[in-house]
MIFI-654377 format. One record per residue (C-alpha): residue number from 1; x, y, z. Coordinates in steps of 0.5 Angstrom, whole numbers, padded with zeros to 4 digits. Example, Ala and Ser with C-alpha at 12.3 -4.5 7.8 and 13.67 -1.06 7.14 Angstrom:
% residues 2
> 1,0025,-0009,0016;
> 2,0027,-0002,0014;
***
This chain:
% residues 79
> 1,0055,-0012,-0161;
> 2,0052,-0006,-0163;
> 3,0045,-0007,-0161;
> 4,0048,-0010,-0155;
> 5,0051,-0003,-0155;
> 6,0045,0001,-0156;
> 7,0041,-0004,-0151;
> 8,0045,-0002,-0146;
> 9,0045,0005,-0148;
> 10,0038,0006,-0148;
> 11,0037,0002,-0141;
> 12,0042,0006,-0138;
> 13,0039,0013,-0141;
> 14,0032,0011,-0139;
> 15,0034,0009,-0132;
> 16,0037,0016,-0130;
> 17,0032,0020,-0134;
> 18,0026,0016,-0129;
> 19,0031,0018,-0122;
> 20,0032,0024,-0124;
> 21,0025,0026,-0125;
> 22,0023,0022,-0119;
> 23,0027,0025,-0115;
> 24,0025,0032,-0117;
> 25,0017,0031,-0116;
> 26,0018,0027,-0110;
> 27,0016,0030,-0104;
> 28,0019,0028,-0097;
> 29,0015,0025,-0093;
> 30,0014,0027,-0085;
> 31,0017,0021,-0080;
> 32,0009,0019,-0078;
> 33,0008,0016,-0085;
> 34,0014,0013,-0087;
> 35,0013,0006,-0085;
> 36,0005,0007,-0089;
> 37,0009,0009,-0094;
> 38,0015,0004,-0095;
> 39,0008,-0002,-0094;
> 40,0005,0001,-0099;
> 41,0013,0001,-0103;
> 42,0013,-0006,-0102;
> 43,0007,-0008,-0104;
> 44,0007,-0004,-0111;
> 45,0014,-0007,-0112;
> 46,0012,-0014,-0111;
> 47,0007,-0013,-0117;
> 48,0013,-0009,-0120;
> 49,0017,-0016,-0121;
> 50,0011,-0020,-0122;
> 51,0008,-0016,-0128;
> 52,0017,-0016,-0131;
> 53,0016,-0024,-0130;
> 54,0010,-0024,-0135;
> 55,0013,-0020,-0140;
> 56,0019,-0024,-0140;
> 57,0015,-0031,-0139;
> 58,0011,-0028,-0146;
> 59,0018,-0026,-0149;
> 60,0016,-0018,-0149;
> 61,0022,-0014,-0148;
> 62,0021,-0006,-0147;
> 63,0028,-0006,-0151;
> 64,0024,-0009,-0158;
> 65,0017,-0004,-0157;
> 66,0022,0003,-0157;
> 67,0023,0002,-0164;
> 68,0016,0001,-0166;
> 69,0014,0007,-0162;
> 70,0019,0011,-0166;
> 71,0017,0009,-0172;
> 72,0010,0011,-0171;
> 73,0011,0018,-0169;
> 74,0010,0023,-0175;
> 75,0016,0029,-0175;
> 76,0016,0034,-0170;
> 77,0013,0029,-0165;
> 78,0006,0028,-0167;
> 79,0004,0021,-0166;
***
């Protein structure tokens, strides 16, 4: 139950750290080049969920790599 508590913890700080920083470096985009744009978000979208398919399919998980990725970093952030 407690990694299940620290799974979801870290998947709910991880999605509101990217929407914040997405929404402060994202520039509006003038009306002529939203339909451009909302194409190209499709596009990169779908092989968004294709590349998620593959991890799952292979048994990756983002969740299992954090650990790892802490462990490797030295103290006081040198990797």
């Amino acid at each position: 139950m407690q990694r299940l508590e620290r799974d979801v913890g870290l998947t709910a700080e991880t999605l509101a750290l990217f929407i914040r920083f997405w929404l402060t470096i994202t520039p509006p985009l003038p009306n002529d080049a939203q339909a451009a744009a909302q194409m190209k978000g499709r596009e990169r979208f779908e092989g968004f969920v294709e590349a998620l398919g593959r991890r799952l399919q292979k048994g990756q998980s983002f969740l299992r790599e954090v650990p790892e990725d802490i462990h490797r970093q030295k103290p006081g952030g040198e990797t």
